[in-house]
C-alpha positions in Angstrom: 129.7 100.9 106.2 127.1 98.4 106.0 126.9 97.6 110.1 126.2 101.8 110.7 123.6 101.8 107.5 121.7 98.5 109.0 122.2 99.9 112.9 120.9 103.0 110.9 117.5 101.3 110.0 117.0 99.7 112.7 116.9 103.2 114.9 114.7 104.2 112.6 112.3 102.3 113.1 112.8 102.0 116.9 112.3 105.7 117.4 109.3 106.0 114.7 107.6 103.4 117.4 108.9 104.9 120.2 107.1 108.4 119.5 103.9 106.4 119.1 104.4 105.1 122.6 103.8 108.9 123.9 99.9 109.3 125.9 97.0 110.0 123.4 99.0 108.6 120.5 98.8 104.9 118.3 100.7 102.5 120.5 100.1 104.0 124.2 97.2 101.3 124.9 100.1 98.5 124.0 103.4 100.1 124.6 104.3 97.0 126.6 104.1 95.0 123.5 105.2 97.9 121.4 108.3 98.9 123.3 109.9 95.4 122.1 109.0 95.6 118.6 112.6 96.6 117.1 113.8 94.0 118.8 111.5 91.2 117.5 111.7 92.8 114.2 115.6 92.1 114.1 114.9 88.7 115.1 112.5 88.4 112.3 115.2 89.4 109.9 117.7 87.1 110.7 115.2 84.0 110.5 114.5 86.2 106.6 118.1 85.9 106.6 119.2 82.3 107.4 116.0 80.7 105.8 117.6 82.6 102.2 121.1 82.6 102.7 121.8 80.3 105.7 123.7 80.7 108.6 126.8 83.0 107.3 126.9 86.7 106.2 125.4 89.5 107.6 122.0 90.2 107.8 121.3 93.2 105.3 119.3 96.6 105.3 116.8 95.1 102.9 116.2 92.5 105.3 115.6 94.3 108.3 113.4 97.0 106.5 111.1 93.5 104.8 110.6 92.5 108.6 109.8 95.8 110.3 107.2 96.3 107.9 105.9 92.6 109.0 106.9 93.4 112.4 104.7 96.7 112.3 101.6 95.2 110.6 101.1 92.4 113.5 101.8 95.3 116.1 98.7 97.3 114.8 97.1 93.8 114.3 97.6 92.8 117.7 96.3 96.3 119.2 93.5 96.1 116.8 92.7 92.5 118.4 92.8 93.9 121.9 90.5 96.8 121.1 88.2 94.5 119.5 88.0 91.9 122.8 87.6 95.4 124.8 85.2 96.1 123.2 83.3 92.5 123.1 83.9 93.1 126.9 82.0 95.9 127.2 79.1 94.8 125.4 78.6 91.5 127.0 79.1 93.6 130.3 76.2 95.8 129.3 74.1 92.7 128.0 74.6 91.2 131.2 73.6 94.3 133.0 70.4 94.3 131.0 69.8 90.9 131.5 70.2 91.4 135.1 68.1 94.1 136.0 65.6 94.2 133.6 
């Protein structure tokens, strides 16, 4: 019924993170972060959920699908923050070095 199709989804999206997790692939540089996304993304849809229907019902399919998708784009957002301070990092190390010895 609708609990399997929604318990469905949200595998879905579990193990289509979960394979990005693997060495050389999207996620491995944040898997610590991205390991929990499913989880938060379920939160995510309830809060969808009570903010449009309140507190009773189940939460549906739709729902959950709506905030993976959020849930996904601030994962990638977040690892594309974190490669961009790496990279600040690197460059100010190098500046420093210049600065430093010549």
């Amino acid at each position: 019924g609708q609990l399997a199709e929604q318990f469905g989804a949200w595998v879905k999206f579990h193990d289509e993170i979960e394979v990005d997790l693997l060495a050389g692939r999207d996620l491995f540089d944040i898997r610590d972060v991205a390991s929990k996304i499913a989880d938060n993304a379920s939160r995510i849809a309830v809060l969808f959920h009570v903010f449009e229907n309140g507190f009773g019902g189940a939460v549906g399919t739709e729902t959950f699908v709506s905030a993976s998708q959020i849930a996904k784009w601030h994962l990638y957002e977040s690892k594309r923050f974190f490669s961009d301070f790496s990279l600040f990092s690197w460059y100010y190390s190098l500046f420093s070095f210049f600065i430093i010895f010549f």
